[in-house]
C-alpha positions in Angstrom: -31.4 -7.5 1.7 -28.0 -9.1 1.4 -27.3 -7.4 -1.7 -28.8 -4.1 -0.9 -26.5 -4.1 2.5 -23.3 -5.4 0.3 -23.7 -2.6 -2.0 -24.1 0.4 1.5 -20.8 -1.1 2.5 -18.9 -1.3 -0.5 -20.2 1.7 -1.5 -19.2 3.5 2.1 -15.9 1.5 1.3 -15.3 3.1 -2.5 -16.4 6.7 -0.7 -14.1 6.8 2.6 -11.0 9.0 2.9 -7.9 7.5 4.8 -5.4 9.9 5.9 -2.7 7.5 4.3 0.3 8.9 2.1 3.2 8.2 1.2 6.9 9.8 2.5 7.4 12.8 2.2 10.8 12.1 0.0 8.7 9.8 -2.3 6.2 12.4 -3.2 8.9 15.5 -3.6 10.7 13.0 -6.3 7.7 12.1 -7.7 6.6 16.2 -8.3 9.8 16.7 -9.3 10.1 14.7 -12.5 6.0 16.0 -13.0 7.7 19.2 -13.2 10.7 18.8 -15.1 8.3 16.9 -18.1 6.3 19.8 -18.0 9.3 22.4 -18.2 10.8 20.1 -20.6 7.9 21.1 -23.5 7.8 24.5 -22.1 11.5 24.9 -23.5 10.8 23.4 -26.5 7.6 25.3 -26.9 5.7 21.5 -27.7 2.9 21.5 -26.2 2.2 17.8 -27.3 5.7 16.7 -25.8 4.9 18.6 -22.4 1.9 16.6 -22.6 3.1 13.5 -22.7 5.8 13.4 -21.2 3.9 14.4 -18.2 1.7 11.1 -18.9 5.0 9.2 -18.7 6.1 10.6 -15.8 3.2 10.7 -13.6 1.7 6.9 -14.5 5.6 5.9 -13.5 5.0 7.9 -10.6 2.5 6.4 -9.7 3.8 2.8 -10.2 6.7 3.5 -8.2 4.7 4.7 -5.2 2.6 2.1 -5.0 3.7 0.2 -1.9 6.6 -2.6 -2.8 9.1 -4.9 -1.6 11.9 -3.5 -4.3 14.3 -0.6 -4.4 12.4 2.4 -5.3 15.3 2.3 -8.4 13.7 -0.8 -9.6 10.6 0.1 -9.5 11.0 2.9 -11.8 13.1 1.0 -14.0 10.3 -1.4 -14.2 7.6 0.8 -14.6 9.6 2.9 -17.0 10.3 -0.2 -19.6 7.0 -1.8 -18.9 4.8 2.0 -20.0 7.3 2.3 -22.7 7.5 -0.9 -24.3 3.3 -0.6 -24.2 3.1 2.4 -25.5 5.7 1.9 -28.5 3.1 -1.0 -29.2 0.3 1.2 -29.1 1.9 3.2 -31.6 2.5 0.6 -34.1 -1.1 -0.9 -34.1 -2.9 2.7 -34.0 -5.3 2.7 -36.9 -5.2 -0.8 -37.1 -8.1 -2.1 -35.4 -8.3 -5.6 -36.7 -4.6 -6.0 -35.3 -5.3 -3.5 -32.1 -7.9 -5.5 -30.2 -6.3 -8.7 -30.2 -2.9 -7.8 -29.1 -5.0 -5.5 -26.4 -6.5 -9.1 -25.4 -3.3 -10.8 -25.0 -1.7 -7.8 -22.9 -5.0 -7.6 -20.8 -5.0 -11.0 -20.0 -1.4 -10.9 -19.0 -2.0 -8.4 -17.0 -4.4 -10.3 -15.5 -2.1 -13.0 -14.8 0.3 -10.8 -13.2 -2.2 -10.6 -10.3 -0.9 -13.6 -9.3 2.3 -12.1 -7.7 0.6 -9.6 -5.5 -1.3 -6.4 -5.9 1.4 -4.0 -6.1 2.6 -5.9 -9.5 -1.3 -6.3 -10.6 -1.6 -2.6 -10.4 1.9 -1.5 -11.8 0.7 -4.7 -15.1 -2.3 -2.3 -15.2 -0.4 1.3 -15.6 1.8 -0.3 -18.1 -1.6 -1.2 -20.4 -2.4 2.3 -20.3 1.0 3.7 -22.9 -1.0 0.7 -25.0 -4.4 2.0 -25.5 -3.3 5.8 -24.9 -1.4 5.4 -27.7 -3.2 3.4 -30.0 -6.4 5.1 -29.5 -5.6 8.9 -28.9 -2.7 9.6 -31.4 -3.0 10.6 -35.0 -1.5 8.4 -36.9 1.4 6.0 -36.5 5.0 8.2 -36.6 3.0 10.8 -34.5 2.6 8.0 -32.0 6.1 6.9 -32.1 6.8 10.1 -31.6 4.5 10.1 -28.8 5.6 7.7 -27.3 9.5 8.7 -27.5 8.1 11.9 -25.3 6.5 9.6 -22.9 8.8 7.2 -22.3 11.2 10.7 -21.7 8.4 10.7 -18.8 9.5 8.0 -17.5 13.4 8.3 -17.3 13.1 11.9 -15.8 11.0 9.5 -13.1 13.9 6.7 -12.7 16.3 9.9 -12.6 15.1 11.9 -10.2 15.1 8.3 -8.2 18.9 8.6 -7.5 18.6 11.8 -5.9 18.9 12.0 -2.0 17.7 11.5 1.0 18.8 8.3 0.4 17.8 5.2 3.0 19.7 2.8 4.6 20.8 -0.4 2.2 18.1 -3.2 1.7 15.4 -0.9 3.0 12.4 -2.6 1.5 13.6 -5.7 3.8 14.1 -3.7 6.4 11.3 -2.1 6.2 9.8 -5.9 6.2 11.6 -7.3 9.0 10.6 -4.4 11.1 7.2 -4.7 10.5 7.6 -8.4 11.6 9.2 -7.6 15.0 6.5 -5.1 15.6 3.8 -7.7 14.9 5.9 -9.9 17.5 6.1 -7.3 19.9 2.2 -6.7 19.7 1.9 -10.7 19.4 4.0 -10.7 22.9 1.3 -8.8 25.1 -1.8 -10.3 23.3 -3.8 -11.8 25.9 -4.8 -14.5 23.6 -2.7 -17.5 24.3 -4.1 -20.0 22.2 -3.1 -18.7 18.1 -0.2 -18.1 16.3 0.2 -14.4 15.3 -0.5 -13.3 11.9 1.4 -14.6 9.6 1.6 -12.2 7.1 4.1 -10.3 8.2 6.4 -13.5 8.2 5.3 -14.2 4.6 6.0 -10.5 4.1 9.4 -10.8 4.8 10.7 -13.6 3.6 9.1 -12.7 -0.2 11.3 -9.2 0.5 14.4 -11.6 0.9 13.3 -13.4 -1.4 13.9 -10.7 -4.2 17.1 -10.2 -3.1 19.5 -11.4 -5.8 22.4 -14.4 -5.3 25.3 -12.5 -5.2 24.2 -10.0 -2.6 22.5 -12.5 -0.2 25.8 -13.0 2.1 26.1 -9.3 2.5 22.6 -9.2 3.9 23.2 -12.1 5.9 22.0 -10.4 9.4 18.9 -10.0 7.1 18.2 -13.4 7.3 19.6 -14.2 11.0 16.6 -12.1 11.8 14.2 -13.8 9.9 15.1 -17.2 11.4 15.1 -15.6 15.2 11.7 -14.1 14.2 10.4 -17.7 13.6 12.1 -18.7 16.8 10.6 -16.2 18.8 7.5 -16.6 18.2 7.8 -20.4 18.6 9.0 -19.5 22.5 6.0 -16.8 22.5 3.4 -19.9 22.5 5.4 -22.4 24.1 5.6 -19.4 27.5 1.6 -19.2 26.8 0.7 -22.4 26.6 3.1 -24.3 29.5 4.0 -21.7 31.8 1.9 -22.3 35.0 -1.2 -20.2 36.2 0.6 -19.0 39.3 2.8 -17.1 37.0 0.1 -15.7 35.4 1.3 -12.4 36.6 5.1 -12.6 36.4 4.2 -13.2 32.6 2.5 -10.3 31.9 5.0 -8.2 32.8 8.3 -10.1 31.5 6.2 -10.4 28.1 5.4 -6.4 28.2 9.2 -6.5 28.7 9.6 -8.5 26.0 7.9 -6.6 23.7 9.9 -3.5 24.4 12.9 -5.5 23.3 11.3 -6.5 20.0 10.3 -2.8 19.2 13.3 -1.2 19.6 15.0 -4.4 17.6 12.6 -3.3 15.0 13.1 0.8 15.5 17.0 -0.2 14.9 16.3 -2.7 12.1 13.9 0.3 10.2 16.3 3.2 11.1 19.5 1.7 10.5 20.2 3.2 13.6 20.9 1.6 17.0 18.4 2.1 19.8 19.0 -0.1 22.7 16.8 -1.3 25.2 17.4 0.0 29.2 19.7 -2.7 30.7 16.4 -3.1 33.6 14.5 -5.0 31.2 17.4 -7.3 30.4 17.3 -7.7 34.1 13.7 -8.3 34.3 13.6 -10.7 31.7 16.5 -12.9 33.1 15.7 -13.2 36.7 12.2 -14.3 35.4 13.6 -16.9 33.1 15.7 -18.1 36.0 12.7 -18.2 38.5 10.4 -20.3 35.9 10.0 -23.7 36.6 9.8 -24.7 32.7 12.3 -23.7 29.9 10.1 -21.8 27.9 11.3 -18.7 29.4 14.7 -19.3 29.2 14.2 -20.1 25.9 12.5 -16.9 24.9 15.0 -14.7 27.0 17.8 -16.9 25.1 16.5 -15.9 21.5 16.0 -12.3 22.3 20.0 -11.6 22.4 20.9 -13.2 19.1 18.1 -10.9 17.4 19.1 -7.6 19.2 23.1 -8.1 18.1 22.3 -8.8 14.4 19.4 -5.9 14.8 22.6 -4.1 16.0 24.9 -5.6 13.2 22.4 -4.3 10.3 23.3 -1.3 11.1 27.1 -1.3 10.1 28.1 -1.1 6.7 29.5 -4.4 6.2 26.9 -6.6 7.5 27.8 -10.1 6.1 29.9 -12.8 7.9 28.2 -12.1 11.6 25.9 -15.1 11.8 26.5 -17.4 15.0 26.4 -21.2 14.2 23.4 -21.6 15.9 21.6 -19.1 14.1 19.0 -20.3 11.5 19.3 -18.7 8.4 16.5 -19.6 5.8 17.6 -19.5 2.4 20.0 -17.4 2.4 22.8 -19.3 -0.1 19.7 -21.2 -1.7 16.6 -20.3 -3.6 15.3 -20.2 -6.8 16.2 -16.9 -9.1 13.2 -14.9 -8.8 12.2 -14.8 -12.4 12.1 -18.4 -12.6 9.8 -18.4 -9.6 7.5 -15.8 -10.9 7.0 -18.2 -14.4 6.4 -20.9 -11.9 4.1 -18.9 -9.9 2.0 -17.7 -13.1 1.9 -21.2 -14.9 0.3 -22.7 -11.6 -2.2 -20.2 -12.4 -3.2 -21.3 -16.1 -6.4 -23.9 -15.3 -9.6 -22.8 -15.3 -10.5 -23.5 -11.8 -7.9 -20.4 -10.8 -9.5 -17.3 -9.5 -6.4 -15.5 -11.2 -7.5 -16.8 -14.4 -10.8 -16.5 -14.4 -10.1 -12.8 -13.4 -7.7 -12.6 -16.2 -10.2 -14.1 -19.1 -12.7 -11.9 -17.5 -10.3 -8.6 -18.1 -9.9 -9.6 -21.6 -13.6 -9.7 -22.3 -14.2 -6.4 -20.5 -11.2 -4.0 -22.1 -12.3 -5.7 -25.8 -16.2 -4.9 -24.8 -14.6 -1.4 -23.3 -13.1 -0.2 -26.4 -16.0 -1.6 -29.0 -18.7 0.3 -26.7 -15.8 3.6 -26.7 -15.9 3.4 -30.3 -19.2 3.2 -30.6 -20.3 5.9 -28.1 -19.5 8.5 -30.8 -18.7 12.3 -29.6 -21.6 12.8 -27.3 -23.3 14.9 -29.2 -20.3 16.8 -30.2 -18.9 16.8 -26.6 -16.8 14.1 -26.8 -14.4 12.4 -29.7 -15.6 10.2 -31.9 -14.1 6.9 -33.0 -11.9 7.2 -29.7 -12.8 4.3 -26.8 -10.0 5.4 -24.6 -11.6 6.4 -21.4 -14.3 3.5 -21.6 -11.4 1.1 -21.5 -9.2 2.9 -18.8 -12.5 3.0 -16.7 -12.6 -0.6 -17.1 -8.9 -2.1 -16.4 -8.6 -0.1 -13.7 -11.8 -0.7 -12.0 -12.5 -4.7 -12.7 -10.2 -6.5 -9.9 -10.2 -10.2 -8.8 -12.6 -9.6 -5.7 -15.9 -8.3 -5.7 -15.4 -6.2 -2.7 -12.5 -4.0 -4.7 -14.6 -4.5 -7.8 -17.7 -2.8 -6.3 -15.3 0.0 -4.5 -13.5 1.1 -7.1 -16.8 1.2 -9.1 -17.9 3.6 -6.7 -15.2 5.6 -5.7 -13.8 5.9 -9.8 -17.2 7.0 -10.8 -18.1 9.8 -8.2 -14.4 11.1 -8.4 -14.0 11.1 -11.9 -17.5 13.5 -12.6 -16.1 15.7 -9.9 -12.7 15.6 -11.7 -14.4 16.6 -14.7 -16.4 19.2 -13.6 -13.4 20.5 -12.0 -11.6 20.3 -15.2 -14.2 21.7 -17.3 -13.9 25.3 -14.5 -9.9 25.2 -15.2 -10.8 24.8 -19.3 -12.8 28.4 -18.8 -10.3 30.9 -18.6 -7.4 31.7 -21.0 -3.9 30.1 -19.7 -0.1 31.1 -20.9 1.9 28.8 -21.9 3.9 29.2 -18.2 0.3 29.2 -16.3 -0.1 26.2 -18.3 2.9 24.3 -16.8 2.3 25.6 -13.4 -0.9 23.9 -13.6 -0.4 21.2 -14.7 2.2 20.5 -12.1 -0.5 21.5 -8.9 -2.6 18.7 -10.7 0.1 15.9 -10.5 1.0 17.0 -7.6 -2.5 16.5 -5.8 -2.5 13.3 -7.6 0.7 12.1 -5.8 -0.4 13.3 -2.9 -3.8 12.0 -2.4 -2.6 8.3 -4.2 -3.4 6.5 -1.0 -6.3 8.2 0.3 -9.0 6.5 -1.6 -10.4 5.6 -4.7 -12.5 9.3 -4.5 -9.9 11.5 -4.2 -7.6 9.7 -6.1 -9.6 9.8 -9.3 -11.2 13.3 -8.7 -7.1 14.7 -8.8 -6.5 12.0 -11.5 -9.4 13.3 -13.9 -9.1 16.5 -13.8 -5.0 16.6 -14.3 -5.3 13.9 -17.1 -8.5 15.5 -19.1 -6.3 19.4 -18.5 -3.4 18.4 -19.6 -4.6 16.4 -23.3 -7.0 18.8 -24.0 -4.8 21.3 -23.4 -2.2 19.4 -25.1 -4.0 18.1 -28.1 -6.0 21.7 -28.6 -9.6 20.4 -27.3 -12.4 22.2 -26.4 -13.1 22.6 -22.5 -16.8 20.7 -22.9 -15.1 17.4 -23.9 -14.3 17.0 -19.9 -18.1 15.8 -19.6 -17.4 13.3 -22.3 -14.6 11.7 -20.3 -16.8 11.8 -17.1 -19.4 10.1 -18.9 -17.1 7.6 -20.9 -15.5 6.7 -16.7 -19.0 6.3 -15.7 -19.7 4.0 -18.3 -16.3 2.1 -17.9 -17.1 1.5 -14.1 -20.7 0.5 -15.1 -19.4 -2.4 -17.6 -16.6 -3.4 -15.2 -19.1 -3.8 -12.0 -21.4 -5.9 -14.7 -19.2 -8.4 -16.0 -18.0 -9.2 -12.5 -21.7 -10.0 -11.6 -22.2 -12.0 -15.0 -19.4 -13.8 -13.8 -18.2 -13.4 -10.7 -15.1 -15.3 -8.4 -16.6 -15.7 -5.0 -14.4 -16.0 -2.0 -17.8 -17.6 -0.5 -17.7 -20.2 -2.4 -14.2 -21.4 -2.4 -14.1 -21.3 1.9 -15.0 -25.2 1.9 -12.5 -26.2 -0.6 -9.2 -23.7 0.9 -10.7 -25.5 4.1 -10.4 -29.0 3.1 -7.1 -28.3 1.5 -5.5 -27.0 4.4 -7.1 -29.9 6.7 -5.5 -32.9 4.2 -1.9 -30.9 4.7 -2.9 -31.2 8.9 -3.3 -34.9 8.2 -0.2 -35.7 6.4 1.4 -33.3 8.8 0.2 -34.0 12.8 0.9 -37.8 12.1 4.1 -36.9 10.7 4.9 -35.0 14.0 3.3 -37.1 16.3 5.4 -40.4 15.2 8.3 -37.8 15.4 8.5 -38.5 19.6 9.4 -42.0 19.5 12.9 -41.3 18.8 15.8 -38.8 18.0 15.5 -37.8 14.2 12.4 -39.8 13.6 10.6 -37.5 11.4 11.9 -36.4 7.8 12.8 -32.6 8.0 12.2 -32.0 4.7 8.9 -33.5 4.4 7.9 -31.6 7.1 9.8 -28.6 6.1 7.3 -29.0 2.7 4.4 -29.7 4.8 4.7 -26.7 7.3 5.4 -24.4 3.6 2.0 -25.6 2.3 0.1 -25.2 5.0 1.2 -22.0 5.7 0.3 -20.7 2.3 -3.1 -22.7 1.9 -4.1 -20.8 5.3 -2.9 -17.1 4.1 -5.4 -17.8 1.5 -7.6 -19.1 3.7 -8.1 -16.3 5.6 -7.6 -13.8 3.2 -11.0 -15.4 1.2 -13.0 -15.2 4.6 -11.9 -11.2 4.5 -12.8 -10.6 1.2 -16.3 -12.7 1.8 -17.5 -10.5 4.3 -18.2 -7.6 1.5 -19.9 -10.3 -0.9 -24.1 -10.3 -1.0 -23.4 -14.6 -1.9 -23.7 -15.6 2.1 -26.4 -17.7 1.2 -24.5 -19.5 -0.8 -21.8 -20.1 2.7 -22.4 -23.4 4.4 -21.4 -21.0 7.7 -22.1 -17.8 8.8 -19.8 -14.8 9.2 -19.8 -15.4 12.9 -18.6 -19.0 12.4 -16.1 -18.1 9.7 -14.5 -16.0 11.8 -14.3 -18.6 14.3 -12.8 -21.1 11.8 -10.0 -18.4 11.2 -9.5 -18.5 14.9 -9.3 -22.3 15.4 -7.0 -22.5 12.2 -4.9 -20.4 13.5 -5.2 -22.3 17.1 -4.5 -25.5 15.2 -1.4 -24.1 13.5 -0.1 -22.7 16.8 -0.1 -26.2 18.2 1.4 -27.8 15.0 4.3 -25.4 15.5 5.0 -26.0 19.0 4.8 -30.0 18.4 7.5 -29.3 15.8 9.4 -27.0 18.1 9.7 -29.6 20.9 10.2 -32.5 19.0 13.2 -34.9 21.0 16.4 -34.2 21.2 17.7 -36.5 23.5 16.6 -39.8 24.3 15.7 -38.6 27.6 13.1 -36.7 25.5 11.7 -38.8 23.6 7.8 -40.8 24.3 6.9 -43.4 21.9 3.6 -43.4 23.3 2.7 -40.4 21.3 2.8 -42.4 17.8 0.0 -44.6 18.7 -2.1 -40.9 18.0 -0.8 -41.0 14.8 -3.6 -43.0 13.2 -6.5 -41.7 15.3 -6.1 -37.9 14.3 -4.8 -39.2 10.8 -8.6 -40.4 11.0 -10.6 -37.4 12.6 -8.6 -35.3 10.2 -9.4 -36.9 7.0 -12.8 -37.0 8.2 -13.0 -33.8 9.2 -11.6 -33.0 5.4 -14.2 -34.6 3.4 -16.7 -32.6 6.2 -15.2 -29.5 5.4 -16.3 -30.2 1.7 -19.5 -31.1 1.9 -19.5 -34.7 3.4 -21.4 -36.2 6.5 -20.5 -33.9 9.7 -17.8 -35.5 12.3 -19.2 -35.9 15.6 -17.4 -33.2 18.1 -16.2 -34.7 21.1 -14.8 -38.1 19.4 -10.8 -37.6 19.2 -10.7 -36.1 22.9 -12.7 -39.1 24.2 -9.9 -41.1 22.5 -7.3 -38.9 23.8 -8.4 -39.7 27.3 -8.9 -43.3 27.1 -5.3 -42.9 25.4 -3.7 -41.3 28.3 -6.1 -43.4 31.4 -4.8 -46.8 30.0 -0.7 -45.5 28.8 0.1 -44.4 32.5 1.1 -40.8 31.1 0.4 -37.9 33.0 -2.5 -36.0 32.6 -1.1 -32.8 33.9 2.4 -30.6 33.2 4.7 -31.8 36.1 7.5 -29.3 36.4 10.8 -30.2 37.9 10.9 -33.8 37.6 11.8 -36.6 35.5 8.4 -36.8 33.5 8.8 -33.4 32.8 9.2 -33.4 29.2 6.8 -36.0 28.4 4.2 -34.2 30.4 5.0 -31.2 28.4 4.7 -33.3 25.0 1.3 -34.6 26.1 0.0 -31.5 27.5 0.9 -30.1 23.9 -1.2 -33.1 22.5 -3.8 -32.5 24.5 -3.9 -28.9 23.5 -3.8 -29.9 19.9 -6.5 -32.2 20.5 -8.6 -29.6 22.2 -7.9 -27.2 18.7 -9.1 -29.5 16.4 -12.2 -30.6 18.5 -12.7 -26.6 18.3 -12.7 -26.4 14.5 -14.5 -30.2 14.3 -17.4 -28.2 16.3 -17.7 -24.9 14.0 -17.0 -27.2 10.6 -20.5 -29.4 12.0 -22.5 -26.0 12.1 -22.6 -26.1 8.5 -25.2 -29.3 8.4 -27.2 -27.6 11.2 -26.8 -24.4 9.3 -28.5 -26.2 6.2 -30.5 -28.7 7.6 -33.7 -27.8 6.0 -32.9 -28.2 2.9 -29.4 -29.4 1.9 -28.0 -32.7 2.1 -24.5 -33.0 2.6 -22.6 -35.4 0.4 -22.3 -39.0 1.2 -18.7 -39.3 2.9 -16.3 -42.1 2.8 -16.1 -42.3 6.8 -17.2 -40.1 9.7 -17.9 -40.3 13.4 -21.2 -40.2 14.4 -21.5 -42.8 16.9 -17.8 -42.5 18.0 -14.5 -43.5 17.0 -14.3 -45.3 13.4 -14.0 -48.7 12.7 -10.3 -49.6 13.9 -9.5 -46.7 16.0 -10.1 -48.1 19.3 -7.9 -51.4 18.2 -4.9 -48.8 17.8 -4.9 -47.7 21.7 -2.5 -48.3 24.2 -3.5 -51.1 26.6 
């Protein structure tokens, strides 16, 4: 049944229409260079360069739609060098098979690779592959193809041309674009009325890879940039601290200062996005500051305090010179340091080269699948006299650009590619009927890529129904064939999709299965992390801030992946094969997120004064260094840690240490109440997770038996744990 419901939804999935497209700008460009390509071979009365020069210009097109964090500039220049490059390849090995499949493994399998910097690169690596096997597969002979592929990569410079032409945005817009999207998670974050998680943090990693790109020499003009990206962390430190101290009497007085709050943050994101000013009603600025000043605590004022700095650089980014406007205090991550992004990328990919990557084994399993592709193409023959013989072209498209790392996109695009595309060609085979002048030809042609532009986003259906029946018009129509060879391409896509979904089955990459080890991963960064902290409050400058810099970096990337693997397992049929539900996996996601919340807000209110400091808190440090090692091996597969252990040796902590047990505003003790109220809520987090994590021995009781682990807490606190209390 698992399998039966996997395939309704990823089927629904593959079939479903979004009403999602791109600007209005981007798509006019886009049509544009479609129909200067195909005016370009009505002038020269070529109907092979009109051909494919259209090919170059709308794969580019599509490239440089594709959602990214660059200049739309650079991502036609990319596109443009990357289809060309291919496709002069293709040229040079056409007719050559013995030399044509093993360079298409090598480029397949880096284009697997290139997954590993996101899926707008994955997909643009998979474009580029196409100007390989178009060209060594579909043209005559080896000067035709270099000529063939002169006229295509023609495509692609009328694409990076008509890039330059206006309405031009506002400078650094993919970072704007990225930092407004952050402040509008914040702002959404702000009047959430769950207090206990951190807010996504996607957006934040979002960002900082868009200022990341960024190049050396242009990082202090974009300064502001990066002001807002250190405020952004800021604020949503003072976020959970109001949450989690402010008292429950205020309960009220919060909602509305936060709803306040979050009208600041959106129209700091509005101006950010805009590069226009939009300023927020000086009553909310009142609001916000007589409720800081009422507020017994200083979370408020806090949060009031790093509202202005964000709303004059959101107001600064709007000016043309926006460097040297940075207050001292400001934090401003990376913005004179980082490594060059190339270097970063190789280091990115390398990590990726072991066979235990999912990258990689997506990237061998590409190469096996495009080789297969093309052999089975080959060997297909003509359909009868439908199709072309000798030609595996559209069994190998099919393939790249339906086999992706997850099964959920996998089994989607399967779908989707395979429905669209016979409705493509049967719509291509009616426009193939009638005669068409040369001018009806290009007027065609150009509705075609224009529907394709159009419907990009909308889903895998529509996509490749607009996609197939442009692509099979214009070759046929380019190369002379006859209108009947449209089935062949449907039935070459069906069998593409068909050989793709396969090999993912053979051998599949399971988010499922790698839950227990992202898990464990993340918990051993929480237990070289939470000690660190904890040992933090015994004095001014205890801890090391670039260990825990590192740490806080680590975890923050093991838990994007955490969370984006329980996502992509709830489309895969291998639940069985989960030690926890989908229920309970969702619930992990939520304590992970708790527990990260709480690590943030230790690190936020670490001592700054010795007035601050309590050197009580370090005799924790071995205790949850303990529960979460335990609670590591657990996670893995070892025996289950008994919920309820660390908080009973919290309390015992706190009874025999004389600290308060409750916040006390106003006096003396009021910052180490706060910094043991923020234990204790760390404490209650990980006694959360320790309770879900344990479900997966009751969960697989009957049968299973969980590894032997090196220590656990069954009957309490481990061997030497109650020896490290205060007395």
């Amino acid at each position: 049944m698992r399998w039966w419901s996997s395939l309704v939804a990823t089927g629904r999935e593959g079939l479903r229409l979004q009403r999602a497209f791109a600007a209005p700008s981007v798509i006019a460009r886009a049509i544009l260079a479609a129909l200067l390509a195909a005016i370009l071979g009505l002038l020269l009365n070529d109907p092979v360069a009109g051909a494919m020069a259209s090919v170059g210009a709308v794969i580019s097109g599509i490239g440089t739609i594709i959602s990214s964090q660059r200049h739309r500039v650079v991502n036609a220049l990319g596109m443009a060098a990357a289809l060309s490059a291919m496709a002069v390849l293709g040229a040079l090995v056409n007719g050559r098979t013995w030399l044509y499949l093993p360079v298409l493994a090598v480029v397949a399998f880096a284009a697997g690779l290139w997954w590993t910097l996101g899926r707008a690169p994955g997909l643009r690596g998979y474009l580029s592959v196409l100007g390989l096997i178009i060209m060594a597969d579909l043209a005559p002979g080896v000067h035709a193809g270099l000529v063939m592929a002169g006229w295509v990569a023609t495509g692609t410079g009328l694409m990076v041309v008509v890039q330059l032409l206006p309405p031009y945005r506002p400078r650094y817009a993919a970072q704007r674009h990225a930092l407004a999207a952050l402040y509008q998670s914040l702002a959404k974050t702000s009047v959430t009325a769950d207090s206990a998680a951190l807010g996504p943090s996607a957006p934040f990693t979002a960002a900082r890879q868009a200022l990341d790109l960024l190049p050396q020499f242009s990082r202090p003009a974009a300064a502001a940039m990066f002001g807002l990206l250190g405020e952004a962390e800021l604020i949503r430190r003072a976020l959970e601290t109001v949450r989690l101290t402010t008292p429950e009497a205020a309960a009220a007085g919060n909602q509305e200062a936060l709803a306040a709050a979050a009208q600041v943050l959106d129209d700091i994101s509005r101006t950010v996005a805009s590069g226009r000013e939009h300023r927020t009603p000086e009553r909310v600025w009142t609001l916000l500051e007589a409720w800081a000043a009422a507020s017994p605590v200083r979370a408020p004022r806090d949060l009031a305090a790093r509202l202005r700095p964000a709303e004059r650089l959101a107001r600064r980014s709007t000016e043309d010179r926006l460097g040297d406007v940075l207050e001292p205090h400001c934090e401003v991550p990376g913005l004179y340091a980082g490594t060059p992004g190339v270097a970063r990328a190789a280091r990115r990919i390398r990590a990726q080269l072991r066979p235990q990557s999912p990258i990689f084994r997506h990237a061998v399993r590409l190469v096996v699948g495009v080789v297969v592709a093309e052999v089975i193409g080959r060997s297909i023959g003509g359909w009868d006299g439908l199709g072309i013989s000798a030609h595996g072209y559209w069994v190998t498209r099919s393939t790249i650009l339906v086999l992706f790392p997850g099964y959920g996109h996998t089994i989607a695009r399967g779908w989707g590619r395979a429905i669209g595309t016979v409705l493509g060609g049967l719509l291509a085979w009616v426009l193939s009927l009638p005669h068409w002048p040369p001018t009806g030809l290009v007027a065609a042609s150009v509705v075609l890529a224009a529907a394709v532009f159009v419907f990009q986003r909308t889903g895998q259906l529509m996509l490749n129904l607009c996609l197939t029946c442009w692509i099979v018009f214009v070759i046929h129509h380019g190369g002379g064939l006859p209108g009947p060879t449209a089935w062949a391409r449907s039935a070459d896509t069906v069998v593409g999709a068909a050989l793709a979904v396969l090999l993912f089955l053979v051998w599949p990459t399971w988010s499922t299965r790698r839950l227990p080890g992202l898990l464990a991963e993340w918990l051993r960064v929480q237990d070289r992390l939470l000690p660190e902290l904890l040992t933090g409050y015994a004095d001014v400058g205890a801890t090391d801030p670039a260990a825990v810099d590192e740490l806080r970096a680590r975890s923050r990337q093991v838990r994007e992946h955490l969370e984006t693997a329980v996502k992509e397992s709830r489309a895969e049929p291998a639940q069985r094969h989960s030690p926890w539900s989908t229920t309970q996996l969702e619930q992990i996601s939520t304590q992970v997120s708790m527990v990260a919340g709480c690590v943030t807000l230790l690190h936020e209110h670490l001592p700054r004064t010795p007035r601050d400091t309590v050197p009580e808190l370090t005799e924790l440090a071995d205790p949850m260094h303990e529960h979460l090692s335990a609670l590591a091996r657990a996670a893995a597969g070892a025996e289950p840690v008994a919920p309820g252990a660390l908080r009973s040796v919290f309390d015992s902590f706190t009874a025999r240490s004389g600290l308060p047990a409750e916040l006390s505003y106003g006096s003396d003790r009021a910052a180490t109440s706060h910094a043991v109220a923020l234990s204790a809520a760390t404490v209650d987090a990980v006694e959360a997770l320790t309770t879900t994590i344990a479900a997966r021995h009751r969960r697989h009781s009957g049968g299973l038996k969980p590894r032997k682990a090196a220590a656990h807490f069954d009957a309490g606190p481990p061997a030497g744990m109650a020896s490290r209390q205060v007395v």
